[in-house]
C-alpha positions in Angstrom: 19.3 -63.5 107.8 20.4 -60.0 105.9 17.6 -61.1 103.4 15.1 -62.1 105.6 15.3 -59.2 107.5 15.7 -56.9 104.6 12.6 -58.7 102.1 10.6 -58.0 106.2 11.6 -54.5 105.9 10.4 -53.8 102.1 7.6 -55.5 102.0 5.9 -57.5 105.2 6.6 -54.4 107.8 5.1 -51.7 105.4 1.8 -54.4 104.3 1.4 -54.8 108.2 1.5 -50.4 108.9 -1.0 -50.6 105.9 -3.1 -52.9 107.5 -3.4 -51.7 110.6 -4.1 -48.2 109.3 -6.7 -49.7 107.0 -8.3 -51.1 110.5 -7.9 -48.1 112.5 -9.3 -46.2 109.6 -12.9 -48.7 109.2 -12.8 -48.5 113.4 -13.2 -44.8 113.2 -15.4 -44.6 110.3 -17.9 -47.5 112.1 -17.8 -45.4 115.3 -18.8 -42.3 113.4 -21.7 -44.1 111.7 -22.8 -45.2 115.2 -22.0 -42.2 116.8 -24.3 -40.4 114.0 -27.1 -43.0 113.9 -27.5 -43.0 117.6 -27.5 -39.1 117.5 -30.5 -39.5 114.7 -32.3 -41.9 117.1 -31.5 -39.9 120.1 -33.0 -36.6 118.3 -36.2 -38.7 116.8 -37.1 -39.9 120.4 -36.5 -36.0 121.3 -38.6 -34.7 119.1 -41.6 -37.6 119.7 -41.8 -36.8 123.1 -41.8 -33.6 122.5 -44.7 -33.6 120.4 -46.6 -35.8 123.0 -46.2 -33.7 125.4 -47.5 -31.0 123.4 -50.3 -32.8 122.1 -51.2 -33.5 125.8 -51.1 -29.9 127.0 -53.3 -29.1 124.0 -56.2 -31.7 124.2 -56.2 -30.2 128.2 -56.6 -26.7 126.7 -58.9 -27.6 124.2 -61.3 -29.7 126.5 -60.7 -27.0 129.2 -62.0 -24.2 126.4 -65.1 -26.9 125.5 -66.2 -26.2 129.4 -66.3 -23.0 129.2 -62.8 -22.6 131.3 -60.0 -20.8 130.6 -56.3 -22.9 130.8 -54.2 -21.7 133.3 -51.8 -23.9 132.2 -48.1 -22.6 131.0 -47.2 -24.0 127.7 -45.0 -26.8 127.6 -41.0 -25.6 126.9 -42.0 -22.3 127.5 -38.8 -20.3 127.7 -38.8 -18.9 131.1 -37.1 -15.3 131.6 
């Protein structure tokens, strides 16, 4: 028993830390990655919609201006003070 528990001790107890800090380690690095890549997509679909709504607001203007008409309209994400 002294050996067993000692050979667990030196070698099968400090393998098993390692291990499981090896699996925490790749968690956190594969949350990251998602965390980051979701953040990218997120900002992509941001920034598309963005530019449709601008694109919107400026064929108005530019049809409105084809009339003859001035466009009321405020630009889009205007910052308002």
């Amino acid at each position: 028993m002294v050996l067993a528990d000692w050979l667990r001790a030196k070698y099968v107890t400090p393998l098993q830390e390692q291990r499981k800090a090896e699996r925490e380690r790749r968690r956190a690095e594969e949350y990251a990655e998602g965390f980051a890549e979701g953040h990218a997509q997120g900002y992509a679909e941001g920034i598309a919609e963005a530019n449709r709504v601008w694109r919107a607001w400026n064929r108005r203007r530019m049809e409105a201006e084809e009339r003859g008409e001035t466009c009321n309209e405020p630009e889009p994400y205007q910052d308002e003070e």
